[in-house]
N, C-alpha and C positions, 0 to 999 in steps of 0.2 A: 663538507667544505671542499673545492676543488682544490687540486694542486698548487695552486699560485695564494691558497690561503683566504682565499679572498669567498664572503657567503654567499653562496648562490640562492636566488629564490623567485618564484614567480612575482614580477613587478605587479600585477593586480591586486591579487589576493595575499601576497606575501605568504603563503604555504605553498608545501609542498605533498606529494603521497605520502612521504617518510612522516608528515603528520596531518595527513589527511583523519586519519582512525579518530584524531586525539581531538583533532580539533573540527567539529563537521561542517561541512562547507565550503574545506578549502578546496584549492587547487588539484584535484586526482589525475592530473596532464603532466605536470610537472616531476623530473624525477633528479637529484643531484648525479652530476657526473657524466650526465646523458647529453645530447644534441635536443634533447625535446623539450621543448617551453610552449605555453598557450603564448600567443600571439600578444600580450601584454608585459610577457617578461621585460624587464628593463635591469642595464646593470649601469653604472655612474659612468660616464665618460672622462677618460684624459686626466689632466692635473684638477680641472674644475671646481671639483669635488659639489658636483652639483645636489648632492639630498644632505639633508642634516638630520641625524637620528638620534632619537632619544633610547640611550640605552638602560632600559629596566631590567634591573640585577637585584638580588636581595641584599640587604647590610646586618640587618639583624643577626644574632647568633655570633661567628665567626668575624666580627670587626674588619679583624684586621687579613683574615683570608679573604674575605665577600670582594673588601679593597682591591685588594692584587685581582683578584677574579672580573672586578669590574677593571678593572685597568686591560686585562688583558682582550675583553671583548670590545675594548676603545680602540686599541690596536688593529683588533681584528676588522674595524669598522673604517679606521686608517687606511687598512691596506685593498677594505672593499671601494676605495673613492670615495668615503662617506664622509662628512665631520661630525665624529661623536660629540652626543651632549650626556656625559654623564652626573648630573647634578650629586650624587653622594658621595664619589671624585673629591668635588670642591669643597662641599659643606663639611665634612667631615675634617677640614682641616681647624676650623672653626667653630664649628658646632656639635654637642656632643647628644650622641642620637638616642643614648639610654635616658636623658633627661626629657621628659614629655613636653615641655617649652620650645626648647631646640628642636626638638622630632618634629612637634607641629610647625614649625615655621619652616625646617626643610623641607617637607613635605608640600606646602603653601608653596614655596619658590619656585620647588619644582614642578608644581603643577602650571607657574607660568612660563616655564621655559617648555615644558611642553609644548603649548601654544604657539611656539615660536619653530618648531619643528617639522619638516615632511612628513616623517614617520615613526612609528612606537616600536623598538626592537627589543623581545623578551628573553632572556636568557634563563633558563630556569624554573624551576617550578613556583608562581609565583605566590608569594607573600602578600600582608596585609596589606604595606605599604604598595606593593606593586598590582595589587588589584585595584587600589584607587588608580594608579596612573592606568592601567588596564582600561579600566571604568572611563577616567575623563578622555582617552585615545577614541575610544569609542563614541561617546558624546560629539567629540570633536569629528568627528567620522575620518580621524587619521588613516591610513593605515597600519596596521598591527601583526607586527612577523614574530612568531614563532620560532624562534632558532632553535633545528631540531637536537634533539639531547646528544647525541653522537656529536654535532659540532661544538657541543656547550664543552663534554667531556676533552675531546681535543685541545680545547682551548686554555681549557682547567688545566690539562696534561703540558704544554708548552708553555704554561705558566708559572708552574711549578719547576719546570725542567731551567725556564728561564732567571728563575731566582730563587729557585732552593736548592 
């Protein structure tokens, strides 16, 4: 993540080296921190907030940690000029995710507000749930960014700092 917070990554491919290994394919030009991007880099301009991302975070397990964690990579998406969509954010205030009714119908929503988005941003190593949206991003021939673990951890880390 650079200084001002904000996630850097190559606008093409949405990866970078730091997950070129993990993920193959991606971008091996692009490095955070550096001056150097493939000629595709893009980062959001001005107030605009011209991409809208869907941010894919895990919920399962830790409820109410996953919560905070997805809030925080919202922020973190804020401060990139992006406007986060984080669909288990909302549902979760209403819908309860341990019940398989409710999970399948979150899950349903959110695969159309997907549709409705620039790009797929992953946080995390992802889950059941987050492998369908993986899957239909892909389908969709979204773009699909890897947010590398070092910035997930950060994020965990000012999240934690910022309300516990």
């Amino acid at each position: 993540m650079s200084k001002d917070n904000t996630i850097e990554f190559c606008g093409n491919c949405g990866l970078g080296a730091i997950t070129h290994r993990d993920y193959p394919g991606s971008c091996d030009y692009y490095a955070p921190g550096t001056k150097k991007r493939c000629n595709s880099w893009t980062k959001a301009k001005g107030t605009g907030r011209e991409r809208v991302v869907y941010i894919c975070s895990p919920l399962r397990g830790d409820i109410e940690g996953n919560l905070r964690r997805a809030a925080a990579y919202s922020r973190a998406a804020v401060e990139s000029n992006a406007i986060p969509i984080t669909p288990h954010l909302y549902f979760a205030s209403f819908l309860d995710d341990t019940k398989h009714a409710d999970r399948k119908v979150g899950m349903q929503m959110g695969i159309e507000l997907l549709k409705k988005c620039d790009e797929l941003w992953v946080f995390g190593k992802p889950s059941e749930g987050m492998a369908a949206e993986i899957t239909e991003a892909g389908r969709l021939q979204k773009p699909i960014i890897y947010v590398p673990e070092e910035t997930v951890r950060e994020l965990n880390e000012r999240s934690t700092t910022n309300n516990g």
